[in-house]
Every structure is written in C-alpha cells, then in structure tokens.
C-alpha positions as CSV (number, residue, x, y, z in Angstrom):
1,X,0.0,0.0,0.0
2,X,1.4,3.2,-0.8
3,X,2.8,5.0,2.3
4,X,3.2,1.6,4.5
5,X,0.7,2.0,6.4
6,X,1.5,1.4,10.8
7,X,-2.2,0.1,10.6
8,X,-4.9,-1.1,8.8
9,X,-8.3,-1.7,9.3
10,X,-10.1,-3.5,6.3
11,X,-13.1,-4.0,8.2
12,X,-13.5,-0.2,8.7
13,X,-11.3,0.1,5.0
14,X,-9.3,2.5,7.3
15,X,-5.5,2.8,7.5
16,X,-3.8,5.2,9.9
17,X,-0.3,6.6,9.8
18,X,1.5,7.4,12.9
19,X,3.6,10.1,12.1
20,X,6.8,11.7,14.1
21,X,6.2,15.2,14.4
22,X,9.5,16.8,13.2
23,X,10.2,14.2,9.9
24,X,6.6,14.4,8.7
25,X,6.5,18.5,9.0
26,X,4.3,19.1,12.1
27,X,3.3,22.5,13.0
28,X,3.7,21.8,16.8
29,X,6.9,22.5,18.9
30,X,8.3,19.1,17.8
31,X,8.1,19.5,14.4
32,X,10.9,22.3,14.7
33,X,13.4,22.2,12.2
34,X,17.7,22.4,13.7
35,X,18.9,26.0,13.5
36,X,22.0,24.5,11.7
37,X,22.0,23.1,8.0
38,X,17.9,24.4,7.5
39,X,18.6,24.8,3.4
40,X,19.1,20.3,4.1
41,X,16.6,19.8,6.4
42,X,13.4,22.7,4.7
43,X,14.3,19.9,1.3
44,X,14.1,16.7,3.6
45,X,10.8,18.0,5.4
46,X,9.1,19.0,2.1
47,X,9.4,15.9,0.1
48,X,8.6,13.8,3.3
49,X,5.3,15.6,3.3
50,X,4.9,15.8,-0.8
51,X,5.5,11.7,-0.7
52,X,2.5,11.8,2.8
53,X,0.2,13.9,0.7
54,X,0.2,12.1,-2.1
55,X,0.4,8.8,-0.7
56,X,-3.0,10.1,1.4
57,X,-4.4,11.0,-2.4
58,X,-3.7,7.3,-3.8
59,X,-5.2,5.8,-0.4
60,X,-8.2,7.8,-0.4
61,X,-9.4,7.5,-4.2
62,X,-9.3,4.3,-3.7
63,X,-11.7,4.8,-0.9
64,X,-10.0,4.5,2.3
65,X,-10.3,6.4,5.0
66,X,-6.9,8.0,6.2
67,X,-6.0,8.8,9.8
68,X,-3.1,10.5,10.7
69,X,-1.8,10.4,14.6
70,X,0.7,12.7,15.4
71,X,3.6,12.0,17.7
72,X,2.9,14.7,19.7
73,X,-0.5,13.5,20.2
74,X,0.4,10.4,22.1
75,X,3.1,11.5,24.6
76,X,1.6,11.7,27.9
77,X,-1.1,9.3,29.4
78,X,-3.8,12.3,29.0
79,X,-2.9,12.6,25.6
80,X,-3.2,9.4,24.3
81,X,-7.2,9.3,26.6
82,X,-8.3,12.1,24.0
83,X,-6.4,10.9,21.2
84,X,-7.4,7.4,21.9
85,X,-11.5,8.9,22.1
86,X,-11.2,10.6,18.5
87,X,-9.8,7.9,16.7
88,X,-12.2,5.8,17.2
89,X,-14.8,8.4,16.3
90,X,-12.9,8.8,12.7
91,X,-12.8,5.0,12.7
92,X,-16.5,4.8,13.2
93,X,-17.6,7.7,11.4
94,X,-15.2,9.0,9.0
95,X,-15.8,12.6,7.5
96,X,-15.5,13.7,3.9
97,X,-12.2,13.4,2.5
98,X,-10.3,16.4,1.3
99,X,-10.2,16.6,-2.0
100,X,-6.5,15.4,-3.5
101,X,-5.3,16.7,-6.9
C-alpha cells in the first residue's frame, strides 16, 4: 500500500499513519526544524510531506479512510485518553475526505 501504512483496518477500510512530528512537517513545537543546516533539512521535510500527501491522495481514491496520529499526540497518558476517544470516532464515522489533486 502506498505510504506503508502502521495500521490497517479493512473492516472499517481504514489505515492510519503514525507520524513523528519533526520528519513528517508538524506545525507543533516538535516538528521544529535544527537551527543549523535548515537549506538540508526545509528539502528533507518538504518531500517527506509531498511523498505523505500524495500517498494520502492514492489511499483515499481508492476509498479508504486516512487517519493520521501525530507523535505529539500520544506522549503523555492524557494525551493518548483524548487521542485514543477521536480515533475511534474517525474509525467509526469518517468525515468527507479532502479533495486530492
């Protein structure tokens, strides 16, 4: 499957992707790029999340349902309760995918 998938769900056709904030381009404080060598690691984190997004694309028009956890999501023990609560509210009741081009 494209993207090797952490998990998949066929009974729910879902697949989830646990991601690591800082190589998968995370807006949170993780996802932080080194103050030395940024011109190497802006190219590293952009084609890691060009390759994610279209990866995403392929999954979902062929009609899965793509869940992404982040690592920062999961850290602490409260964390993973409300992380834990959502997914399996986007398991059970997926919303519309975006729209991939």
């Amino acid at each position: 499957m494209p993207g090797k998938p952490d998990i998949v769900l066929h009974k729910y056709k879902t697949i989830i992707f646990v991601h690591g904030c800082f190589w998968h381009g995370h807006t949170c404080k993780r996802g932080t790029l080194p103050k030395t060598n940024q011109e190497f690691w802006v190219e590293k984190i952009v084609r890691n999340t060009k390759r994610d997004n279209n990866n995403i694309c392929q999954l979902r028009k062929k009609g899965w349902n793509v869940i992404i956890v982040w690592q920062c999501e999961i850290r602490s023990i409260k964390n993973r309760e409300i992380r834990l609560e959502r997914l399996f509210k986007e398991i059970t009741e997926p919303s519309p995918s975006h729209q991939c081009y």
